[in-house]
C-alpha positions as CSV (number, residue, x, y, z in Angstrom):
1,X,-1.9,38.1,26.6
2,X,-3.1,41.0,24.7
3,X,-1.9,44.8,26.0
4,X,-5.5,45.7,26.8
5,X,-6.5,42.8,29.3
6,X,-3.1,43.6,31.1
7,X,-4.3,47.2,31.6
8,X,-7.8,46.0,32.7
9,X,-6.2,43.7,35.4
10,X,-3.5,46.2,36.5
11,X,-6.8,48.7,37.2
12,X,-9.1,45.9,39.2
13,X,-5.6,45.4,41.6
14,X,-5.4,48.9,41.8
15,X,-9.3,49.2,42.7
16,X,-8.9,46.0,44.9
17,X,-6.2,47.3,46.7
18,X,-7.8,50.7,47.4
19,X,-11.1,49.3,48.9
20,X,-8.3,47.0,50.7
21,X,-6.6,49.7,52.3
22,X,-9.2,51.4,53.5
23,X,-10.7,48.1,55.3
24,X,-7.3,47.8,56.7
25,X,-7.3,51.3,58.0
26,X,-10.8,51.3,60.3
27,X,-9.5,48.0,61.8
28,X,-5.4,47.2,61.5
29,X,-5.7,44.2,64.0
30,X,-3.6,43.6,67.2
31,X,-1.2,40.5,67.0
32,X,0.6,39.8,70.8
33,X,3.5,37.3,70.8
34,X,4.9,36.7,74.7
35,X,7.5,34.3,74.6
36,X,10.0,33.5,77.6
37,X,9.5,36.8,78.8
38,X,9.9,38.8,75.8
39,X,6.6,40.3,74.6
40,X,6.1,41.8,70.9
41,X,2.8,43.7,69.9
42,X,2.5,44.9,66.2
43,X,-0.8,45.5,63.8
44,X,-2.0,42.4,61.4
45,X,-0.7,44.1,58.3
46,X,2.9,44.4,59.8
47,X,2.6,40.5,60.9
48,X,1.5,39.6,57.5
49,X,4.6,41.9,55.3
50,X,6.9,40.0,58.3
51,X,5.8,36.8,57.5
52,X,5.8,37.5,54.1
53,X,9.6,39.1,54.2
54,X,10.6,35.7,56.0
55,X,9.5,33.5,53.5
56,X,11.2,35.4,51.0
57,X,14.8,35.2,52.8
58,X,14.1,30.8,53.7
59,X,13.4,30.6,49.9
60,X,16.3,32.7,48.9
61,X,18.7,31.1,51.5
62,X,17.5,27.7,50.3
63,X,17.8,28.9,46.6
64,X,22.1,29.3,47.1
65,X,22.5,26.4,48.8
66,X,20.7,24.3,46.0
67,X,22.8,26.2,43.7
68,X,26.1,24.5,43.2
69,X,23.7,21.0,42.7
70,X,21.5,22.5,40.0
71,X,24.6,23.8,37.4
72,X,26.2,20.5,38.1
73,X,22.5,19.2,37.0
74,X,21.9,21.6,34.8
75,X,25.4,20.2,32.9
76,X,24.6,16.8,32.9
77,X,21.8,17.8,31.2
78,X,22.6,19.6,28.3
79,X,26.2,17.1,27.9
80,X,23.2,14.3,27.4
81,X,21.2,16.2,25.1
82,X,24.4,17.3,23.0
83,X,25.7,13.3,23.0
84,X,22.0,12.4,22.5
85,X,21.9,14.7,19.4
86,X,25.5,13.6,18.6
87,X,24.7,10.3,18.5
88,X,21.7,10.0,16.3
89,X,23.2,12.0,14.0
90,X,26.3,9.8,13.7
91,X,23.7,7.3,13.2
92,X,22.1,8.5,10.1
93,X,25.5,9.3,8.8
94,X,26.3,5.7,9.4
95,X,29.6,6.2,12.0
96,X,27.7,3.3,14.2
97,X,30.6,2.9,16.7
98,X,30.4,6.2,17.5
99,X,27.3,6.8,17.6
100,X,27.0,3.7,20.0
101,X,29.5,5.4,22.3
102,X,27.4,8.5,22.5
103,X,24.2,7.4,22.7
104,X,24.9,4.6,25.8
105,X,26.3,8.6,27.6
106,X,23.2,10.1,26.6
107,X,21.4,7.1,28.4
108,X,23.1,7.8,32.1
109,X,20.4,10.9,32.3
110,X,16.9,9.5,33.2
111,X,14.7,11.9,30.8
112,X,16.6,10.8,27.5
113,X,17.3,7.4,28.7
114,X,14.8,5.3,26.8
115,X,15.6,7.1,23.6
116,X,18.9,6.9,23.8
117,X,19.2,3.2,24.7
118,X,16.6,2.2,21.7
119,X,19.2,4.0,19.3
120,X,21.9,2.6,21.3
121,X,20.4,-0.8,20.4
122,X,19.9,0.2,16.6
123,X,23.7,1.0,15.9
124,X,24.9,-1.9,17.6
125,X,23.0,-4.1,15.2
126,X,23.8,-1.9,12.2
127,X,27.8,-2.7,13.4
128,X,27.1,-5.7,13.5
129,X,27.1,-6.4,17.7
130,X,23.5,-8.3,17.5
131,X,24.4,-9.6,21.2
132,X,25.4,-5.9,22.7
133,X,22.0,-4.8,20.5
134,X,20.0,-7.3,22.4
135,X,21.7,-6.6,25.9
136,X,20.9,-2.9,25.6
137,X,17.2,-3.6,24.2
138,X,16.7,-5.3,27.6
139,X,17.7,-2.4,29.6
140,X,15.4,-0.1,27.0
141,X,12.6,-2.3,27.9
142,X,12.6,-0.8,31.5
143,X,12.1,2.8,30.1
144,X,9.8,1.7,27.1
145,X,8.7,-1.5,26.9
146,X,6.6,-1.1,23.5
147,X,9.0,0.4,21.4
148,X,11.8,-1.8,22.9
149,X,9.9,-4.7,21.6
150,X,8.7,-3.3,18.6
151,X,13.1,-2.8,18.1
152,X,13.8,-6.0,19.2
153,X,11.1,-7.9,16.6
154,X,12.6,-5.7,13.6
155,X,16.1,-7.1,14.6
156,X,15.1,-10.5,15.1
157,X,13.5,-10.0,11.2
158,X,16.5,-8.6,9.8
159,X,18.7,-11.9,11.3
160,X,16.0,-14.1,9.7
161,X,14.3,-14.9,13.1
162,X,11.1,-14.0,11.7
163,X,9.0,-16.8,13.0
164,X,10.4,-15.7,17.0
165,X,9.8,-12.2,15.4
166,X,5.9,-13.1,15.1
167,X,6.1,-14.8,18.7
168,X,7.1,-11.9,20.0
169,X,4.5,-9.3,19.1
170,X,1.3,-11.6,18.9
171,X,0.0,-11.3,22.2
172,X,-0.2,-7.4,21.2
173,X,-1.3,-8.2,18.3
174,X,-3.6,-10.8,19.8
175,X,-5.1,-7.6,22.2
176,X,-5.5,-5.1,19.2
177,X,-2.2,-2.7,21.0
178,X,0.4,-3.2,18.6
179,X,1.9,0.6,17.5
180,X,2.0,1.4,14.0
181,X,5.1,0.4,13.7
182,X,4.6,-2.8,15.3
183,X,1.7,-3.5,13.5
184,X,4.3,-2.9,10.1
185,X,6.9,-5.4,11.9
186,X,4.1,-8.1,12.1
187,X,3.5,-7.6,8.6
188,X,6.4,-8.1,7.2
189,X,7.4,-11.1,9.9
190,X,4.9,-12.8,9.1
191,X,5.3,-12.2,5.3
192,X,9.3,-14.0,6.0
193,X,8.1,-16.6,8.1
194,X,5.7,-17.8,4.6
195,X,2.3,-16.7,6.9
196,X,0.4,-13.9,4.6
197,X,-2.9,-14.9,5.9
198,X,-1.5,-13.4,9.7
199,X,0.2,-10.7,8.2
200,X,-3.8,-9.7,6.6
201,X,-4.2,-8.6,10.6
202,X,-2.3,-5.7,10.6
203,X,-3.6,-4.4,7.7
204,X,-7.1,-2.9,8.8
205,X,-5.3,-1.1,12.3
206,X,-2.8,0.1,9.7
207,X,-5.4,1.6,7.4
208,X,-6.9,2.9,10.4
209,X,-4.3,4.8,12.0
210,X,-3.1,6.5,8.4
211,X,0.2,6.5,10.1
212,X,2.2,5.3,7.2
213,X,1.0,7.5,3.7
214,X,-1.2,6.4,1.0
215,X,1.8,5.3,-1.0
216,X,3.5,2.9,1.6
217,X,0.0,1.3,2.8
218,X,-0.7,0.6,-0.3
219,X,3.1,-1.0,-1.2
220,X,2.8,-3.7,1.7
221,X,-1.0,-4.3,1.3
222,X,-0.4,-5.2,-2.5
223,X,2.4,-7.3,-1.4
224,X,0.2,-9.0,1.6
225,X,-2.8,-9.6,-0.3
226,X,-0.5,-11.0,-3.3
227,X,1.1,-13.3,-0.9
228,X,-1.9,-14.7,0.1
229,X,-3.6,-15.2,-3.5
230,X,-0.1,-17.1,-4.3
231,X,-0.5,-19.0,-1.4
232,X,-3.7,-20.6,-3.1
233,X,-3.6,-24.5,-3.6
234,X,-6.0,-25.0,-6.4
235,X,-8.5,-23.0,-8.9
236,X,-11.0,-23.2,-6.5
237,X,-9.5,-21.6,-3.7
238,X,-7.9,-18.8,-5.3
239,X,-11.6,-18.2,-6.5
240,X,-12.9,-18.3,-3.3
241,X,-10.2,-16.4,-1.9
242,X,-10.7,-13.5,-4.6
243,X,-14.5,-13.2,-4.1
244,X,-14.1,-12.6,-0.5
245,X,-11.3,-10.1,-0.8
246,X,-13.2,-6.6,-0.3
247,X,-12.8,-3.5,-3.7
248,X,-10.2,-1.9,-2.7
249,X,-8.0,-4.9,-2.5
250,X,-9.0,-6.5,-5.6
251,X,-8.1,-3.0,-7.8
252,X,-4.6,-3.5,-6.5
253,X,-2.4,-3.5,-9.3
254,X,0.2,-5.8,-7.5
255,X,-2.9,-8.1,-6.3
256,X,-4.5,-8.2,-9.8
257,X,-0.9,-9.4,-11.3
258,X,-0.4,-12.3,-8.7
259,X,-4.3,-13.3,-9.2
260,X,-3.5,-13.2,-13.5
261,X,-0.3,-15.5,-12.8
262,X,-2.1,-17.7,-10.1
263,X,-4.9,-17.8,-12.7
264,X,-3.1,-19.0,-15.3
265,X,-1.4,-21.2,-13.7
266,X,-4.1,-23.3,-12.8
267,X,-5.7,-23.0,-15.9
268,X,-7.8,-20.2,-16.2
269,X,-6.4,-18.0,-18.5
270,X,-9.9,-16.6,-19.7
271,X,-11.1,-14.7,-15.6
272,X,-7.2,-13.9,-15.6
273,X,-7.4,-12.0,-19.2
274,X,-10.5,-10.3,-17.7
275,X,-9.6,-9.0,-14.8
276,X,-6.4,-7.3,-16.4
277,X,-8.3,-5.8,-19.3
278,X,-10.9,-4.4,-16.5
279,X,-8.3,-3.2,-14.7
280,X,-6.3,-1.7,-17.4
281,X,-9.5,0.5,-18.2
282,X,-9.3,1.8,-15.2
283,X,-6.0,2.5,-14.7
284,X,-2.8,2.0,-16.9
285,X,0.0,-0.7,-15.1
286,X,3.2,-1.5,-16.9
287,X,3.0,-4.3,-14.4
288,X,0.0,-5.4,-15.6
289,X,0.8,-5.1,-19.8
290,X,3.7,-6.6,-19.1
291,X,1.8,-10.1,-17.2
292,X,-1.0,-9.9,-20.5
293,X,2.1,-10.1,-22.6
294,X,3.6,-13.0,-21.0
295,X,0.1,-14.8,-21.1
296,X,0.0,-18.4,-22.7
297,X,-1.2,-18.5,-25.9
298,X,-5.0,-18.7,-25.1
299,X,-7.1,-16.2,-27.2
300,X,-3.7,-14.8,-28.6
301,X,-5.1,-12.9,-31.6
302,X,-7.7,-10.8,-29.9
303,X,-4.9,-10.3,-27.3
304,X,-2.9,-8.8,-30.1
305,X,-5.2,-6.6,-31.5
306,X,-6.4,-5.1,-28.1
307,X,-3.0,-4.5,-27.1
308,X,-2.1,-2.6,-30.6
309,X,-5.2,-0.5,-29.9
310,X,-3.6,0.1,-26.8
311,X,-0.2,1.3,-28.3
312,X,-2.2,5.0,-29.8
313,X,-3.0,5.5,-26.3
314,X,0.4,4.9,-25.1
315,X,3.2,4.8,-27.7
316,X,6.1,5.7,-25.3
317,X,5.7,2.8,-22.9
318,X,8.1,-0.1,-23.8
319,X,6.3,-2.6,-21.0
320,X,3.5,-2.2,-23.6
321,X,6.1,-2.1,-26.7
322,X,7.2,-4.9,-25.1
323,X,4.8,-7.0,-24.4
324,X,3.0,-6.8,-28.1
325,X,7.0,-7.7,-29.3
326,X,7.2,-11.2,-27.0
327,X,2.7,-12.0,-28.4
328,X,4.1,-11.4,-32.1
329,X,7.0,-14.0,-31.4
330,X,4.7,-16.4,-29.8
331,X,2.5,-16.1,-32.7
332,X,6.3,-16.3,-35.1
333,X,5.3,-12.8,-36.6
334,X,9.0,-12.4,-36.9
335,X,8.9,-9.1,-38.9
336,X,6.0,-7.4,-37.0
337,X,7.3,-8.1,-34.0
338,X,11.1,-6.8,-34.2
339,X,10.3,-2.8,-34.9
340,X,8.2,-3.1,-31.4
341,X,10.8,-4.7,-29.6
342,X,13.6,-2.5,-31.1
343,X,11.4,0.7,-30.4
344,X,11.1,-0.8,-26.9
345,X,15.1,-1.4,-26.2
346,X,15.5,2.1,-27.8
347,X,13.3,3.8,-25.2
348,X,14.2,1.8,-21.9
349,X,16.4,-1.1,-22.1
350,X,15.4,-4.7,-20.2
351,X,15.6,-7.8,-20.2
352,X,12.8,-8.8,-21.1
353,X,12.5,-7.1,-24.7
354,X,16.3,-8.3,-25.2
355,X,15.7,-11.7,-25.0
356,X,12.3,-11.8,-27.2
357,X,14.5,-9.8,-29.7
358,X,16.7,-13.3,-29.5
359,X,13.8,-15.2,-30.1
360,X,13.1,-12.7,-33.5
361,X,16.9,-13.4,-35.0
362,X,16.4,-17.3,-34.0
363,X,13.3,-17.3,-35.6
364,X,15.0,-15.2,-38.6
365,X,18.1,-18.0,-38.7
366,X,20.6,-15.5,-37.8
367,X,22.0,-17.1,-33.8
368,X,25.1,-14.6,-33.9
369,X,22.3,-11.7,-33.5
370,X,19.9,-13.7,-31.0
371,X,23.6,-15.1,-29.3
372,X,24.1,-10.7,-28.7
373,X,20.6,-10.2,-27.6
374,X,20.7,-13.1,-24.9
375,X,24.0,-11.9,-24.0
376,X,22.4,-8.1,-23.3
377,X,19.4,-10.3,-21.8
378,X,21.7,-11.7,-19.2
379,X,23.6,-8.2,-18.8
380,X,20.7,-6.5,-17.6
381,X,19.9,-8.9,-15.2
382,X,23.1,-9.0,-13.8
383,X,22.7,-4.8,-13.8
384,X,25.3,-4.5,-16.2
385,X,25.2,-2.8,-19.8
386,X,24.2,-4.4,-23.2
387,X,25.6,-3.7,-26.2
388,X,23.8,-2.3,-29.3
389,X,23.4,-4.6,-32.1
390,X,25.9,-4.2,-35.5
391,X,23.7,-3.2,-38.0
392,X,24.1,-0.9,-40.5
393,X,21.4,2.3,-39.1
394,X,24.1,2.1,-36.5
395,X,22.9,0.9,-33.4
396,X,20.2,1.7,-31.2
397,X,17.2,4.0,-32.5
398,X,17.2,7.6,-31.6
399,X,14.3,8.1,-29.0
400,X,14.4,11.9,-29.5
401,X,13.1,11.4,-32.7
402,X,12.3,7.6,-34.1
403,X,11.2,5.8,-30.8
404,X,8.9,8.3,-28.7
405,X,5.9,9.9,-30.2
406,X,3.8,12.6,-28.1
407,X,0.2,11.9,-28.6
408,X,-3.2,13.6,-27.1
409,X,-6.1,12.0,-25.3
410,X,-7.6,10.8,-28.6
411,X,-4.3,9.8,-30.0
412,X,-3.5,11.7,-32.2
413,X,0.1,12.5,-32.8
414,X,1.7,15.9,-32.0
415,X,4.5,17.4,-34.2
416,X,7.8,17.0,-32.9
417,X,9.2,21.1,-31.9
């Protein structure tokens, strides 16, 4: 409260209390107690300060005795805070058994007792005690039921239960009252037990709430609404199914790339080509360059060209480097294809450029050099190292100055400082 409004009230007591006093004074009352023989007489003021005086000593008496009980309260209050914080702590640091231990201590004081039994529950599993996990989850879900079941479905996922995982939070579900984070366990439950089309339910109350960021919505609803375009049987359904998806899905990069390969797959190379030129216009995807690259060899020339064009645009990005590299070889343009794919290993290393590089020395009739670039192919997937090629420039290119150009909006190339 601000200094003035204190001195305003201090002034109306002070004016109350005058006119009080006053009122008092032409008329102090008479107050008579006679009791077992013993009469007291005293004025209404004097009865009331008494009164007032008696109340005061009853709440102070009661006060010390309660004393002694409150500390010993008062202890057991801040030792279960102090385990509490101990314990999650321990937690995130990844000392489970202890934080276990501290967190089941925490849980003897009613106020952090849900709390502590859900994390109680969390490093049990993460020690690998699923059956203690699941014992204390049943005495969480007396304190808080949602959250307990919410724990007790993300469990059930992580042991592959994900079908008694789905079981578990569908009548929620069922009722719209899933939490966020139940809502993101059904989800991904349903996406293990091979059910996208269930997990598209939690996608709209996700959306809704804006509890999980831009970037993480969008993660599992490119990976739900892939899952269900791959789920399609036939051409016709995965048409169907694409019409009916709304925009915003349909502009997902990881959506359009399942709907190219499901495409493709059943023989409609043409709508899949489309729809990742569209969306590369739009908005540039490695992802994406990389699945046009890996195309069949429908409409491959036109595919080559556009993709070239694409390469003044962006001459730094090897998923593009790349991809033109593996069209070339599948069109057994050995020598136009080996600079891209060499520029591409020279700026970020994978897989993928390695092993079309094989394919360029097969093609060339030299196996030891395609044997090396399989070998680095399998390398990388493994997560291991490749190693450069023996040829006389000495190995890989320098990307400071050979491999990575800096260009402007209109492509044109800047001068290296």
């Amino acid at each position: 409260m601000k200094p003035w409004r204190w001195v305003v009230g201090l002034i109306l007591v002070a004016v109350l209390a005058a006119f009080a006093w006053h009122w008092v004074a032409d008329d102090p009352g008479y107050v008579l107690i006679h009791l077992r023989g013993t009469t007291v007489q005293m004025t209404v003021v004097t009865a009331v300060v008494l009164l007032l005086a008696l109340w005061a000593a009853i709440s102070l008496l009661v006060a010390l005795i309660r004393w002694p009980f409150g500390a010993m309260n008062r202890r057991h209050r801040r030792l279960s805070r102090r385990r509490l914080a101990d314990g999650l702590v321990a937690l995130i640091e990844g000392r489970h058994g202890e934080a276990e231990r501290d967190l089941n201590r925490a849980a003897r004081y009613p106020s952090v007792r849900g709390p502590a039994l859900l994390a109680a529950a969390e490093a049990a599993e993460r020690h690998g005690e699923s059956k203690r996990a699941i014992e204390t989850l049943d005495l969480a879900a007396q304190e808080t039921p949602r959250a307990a079941r919410v724990l007790r479905a993300r469990l059930m996922r992580r042991t592959g239960r994900a079908a008694e995982a789905v079981t578990l939070l569908a009548p929620e579900a069922d009722n719209g009252a899933l939490a966020p984070a139940g809502w993101v366990e059904f989800a991904e439950a349903s996406l293990a037990s091979d059910d996208p089309r269930n997990a598209m339910r939690a996608l709209e109350p996700l959306r809704k709430s804006g509890e999980l960021g831009a970037a993480t919505f969008n993660d599992l609803e490119g990976r739900v609404v892939a899952a269900n375009i791959l789920a399609a049987r036939d051409g016709a359904a995965l048409a169907a199914l694409w019409s009916q998806l709304p925009k915003g899905q349909r502009r997902l990069p990881a959506a359009i790339d399942a709907y190219a390969r499901q495409a493709m797959r059943f023989g409609q190379g043409m709508a899949a080509m489309d729809e990742i030129e569209s969306a590369l216009r739009r908005e540039w995807s490695p992802l994406l360059i990389a699945t046009y690259g890996a195309m069949g060899a429908e409409d491959l020339d036109q595919r080559v060209r556009r993709a070239e064009a694409w390469i003044d645009t962006h001459p730094n990005d090897p998923a593009l480097l790349t991809a033109v590299g593996r069209m070339c070889v599948r069109m057994q343009l050995w020598g136009k294809a080996k600079p891209y794919l060499e520029r591409a290993l020279a700026i970020e290393p994978s897989a993928a450029a390695w092993e079309a590089l094989g394919d360029v020395y097969l093609g060339e009739k030299q196996p030891e050099l395609a044997q090396r670039c399989y070998r680095n192919a399998f390398a990388l997937g493994r997560g291991e190292a490749g190693v450069p090629l023996p040829e006389s420039r000495g190995g890989r290119i320098d990307t400071r100055v050979t491999a990575v150009e800096e260009r402007d909006q209109h492509g044109v190339p800047r001068l290296s400082p």
